[in-house]
N, C-alpha and C positions, 0 to 999 in steps of 0.2 A: 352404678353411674358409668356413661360409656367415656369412654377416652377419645379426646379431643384429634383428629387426624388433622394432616401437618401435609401441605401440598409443597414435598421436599424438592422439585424439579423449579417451582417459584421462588422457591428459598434459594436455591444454589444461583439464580440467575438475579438477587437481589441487590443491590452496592452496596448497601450497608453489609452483607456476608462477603462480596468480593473483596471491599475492602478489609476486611477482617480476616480475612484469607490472605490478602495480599502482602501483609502490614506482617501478619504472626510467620509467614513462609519467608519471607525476607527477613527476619529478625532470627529465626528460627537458624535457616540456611549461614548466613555469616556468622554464627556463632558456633556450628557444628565445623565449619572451615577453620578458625582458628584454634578449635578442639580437637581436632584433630592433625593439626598441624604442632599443634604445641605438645600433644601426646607423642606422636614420632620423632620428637626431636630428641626425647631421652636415648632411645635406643639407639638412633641413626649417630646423633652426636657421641652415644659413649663408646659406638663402632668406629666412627671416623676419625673424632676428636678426644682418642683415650687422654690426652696430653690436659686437656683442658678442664675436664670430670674428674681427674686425680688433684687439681689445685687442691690444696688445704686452704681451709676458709677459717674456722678456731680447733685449734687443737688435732684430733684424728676425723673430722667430719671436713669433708670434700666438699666439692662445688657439685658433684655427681649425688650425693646423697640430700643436699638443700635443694635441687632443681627437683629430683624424685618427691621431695617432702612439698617443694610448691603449689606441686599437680593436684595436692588434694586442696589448696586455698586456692587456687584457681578454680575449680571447679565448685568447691563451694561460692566463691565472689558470683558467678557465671549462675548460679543457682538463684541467689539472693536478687541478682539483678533483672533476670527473668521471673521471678515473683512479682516485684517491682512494676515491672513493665504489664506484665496481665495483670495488675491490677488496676494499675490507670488507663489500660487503652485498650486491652485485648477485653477486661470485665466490661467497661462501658459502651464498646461497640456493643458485645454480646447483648448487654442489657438494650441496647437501642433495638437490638434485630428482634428481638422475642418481644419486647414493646409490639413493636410493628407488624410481627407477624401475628401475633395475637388480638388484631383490633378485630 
């Protein structure tokens, strides 16, 4: 059975793909900003700020070792809520575009 060709030059000029492009690169982009912003602030802050990363928060555990420990529930949260989002807006556009490219 031959396989369906795909006039990818119409596709890329679609709104339904523009927006789906536009919608996932701006969601994408401010979240790679704040990822990256929130990853240099350990290093930067325990370079600049050793004063503040030494706080004891309970017992021998820092404020320097809960900020390290965040980074991974942040980045899970950041994970979860990007799931979230492709599937109610990033899946249903896609679903619209191949609807329509496919009539």
């Amino acid at each position: 059975m031959a396989e369906k060709q795909y006039n990818w030059a119409a596709i890329a000029k679609n709104p339904k793909f523009i927006e789906l492009h536009h919608k996932k690169s701006a969601f994408l982009f401010g979240w790679w900003i704040f990822s990256s912003v929130y990853y240099f602030l350990l290093p930067i802050g325990a370079a600049y700020a050793p004063g503040l990363f030494k706080i004891k928060i309970i017992s021998n555990i820092n404020f320097g070792y809960i900020f390290a420990l965040s980074q991974f529930f942040v980045s899970w949260g950041i994970a979860m809520y990007y799931a979230h989002v492709a599937n109610k807006d990033f899946d249903r556009l896609t679903r619209e575009l191949v609807e329509e490219v496919s009539k």
